[in-house]
N, C-alpha and C positions, 0 to 999 in steps of 0.2 A: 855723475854716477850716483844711483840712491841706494844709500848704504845697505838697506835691509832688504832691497831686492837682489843685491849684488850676494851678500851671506845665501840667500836661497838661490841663487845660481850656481854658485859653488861648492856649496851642499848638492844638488843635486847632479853637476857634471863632477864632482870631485874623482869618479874613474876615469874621466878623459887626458888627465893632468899625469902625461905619461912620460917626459923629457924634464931633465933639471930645469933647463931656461922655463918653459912654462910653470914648473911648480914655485921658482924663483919669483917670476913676475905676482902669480899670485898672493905669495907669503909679502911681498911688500906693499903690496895694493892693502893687506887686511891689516897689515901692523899698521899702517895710517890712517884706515879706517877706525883702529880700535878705537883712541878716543875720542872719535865724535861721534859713536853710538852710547846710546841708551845704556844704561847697567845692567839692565835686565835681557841686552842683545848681547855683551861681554863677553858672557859665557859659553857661548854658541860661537863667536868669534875666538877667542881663546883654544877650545876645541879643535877650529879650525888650522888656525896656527901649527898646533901640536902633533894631528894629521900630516897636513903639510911638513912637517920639520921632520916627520917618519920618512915620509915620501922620500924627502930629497936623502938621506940617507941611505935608503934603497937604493936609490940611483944613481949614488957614488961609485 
C-alpha cells in the first residue's frame, strides 16, 4: 500500500465508510500508517483519524 495515495483514497470515498467494521478497518490502517508518513502528510492523516473516530460514534 502507498501511503499517500491511500490518504487521497480515503479523503475522497470517505462518504462511502458507512458501517462500524469498515470505518474500523480504516482507523487502523491510518494509525499505522501515521508514522511512516511525511510531517507534512500528519496533518491530513490526523484529520482523518478524528473524522473517522466521529464516524464510528455515529454509528454506535
Amino acid at each position: 500500500m502507498e501511503p499517500y495515495r491511500y490518504l487521497e483514497q480515503v479523503s475522497r470515498e470517505f462518504d462511502r465508510i458507512r458501517t462500524r467494521q469498515q470505518a474500523e478497518t480504516v482507523l487502523d490502517e491510518l494509525e499505522f500508517l501515521y508514522d511512516a508518513l511525511d510531517p507534512e502528510f500528519q496533518d491530513l492523516c490526523t484529520d482523518l483519524i478524528e473524522r473517522l473516530t466521529r464516524r464510528l460514534r455515529e454509528l454506535a
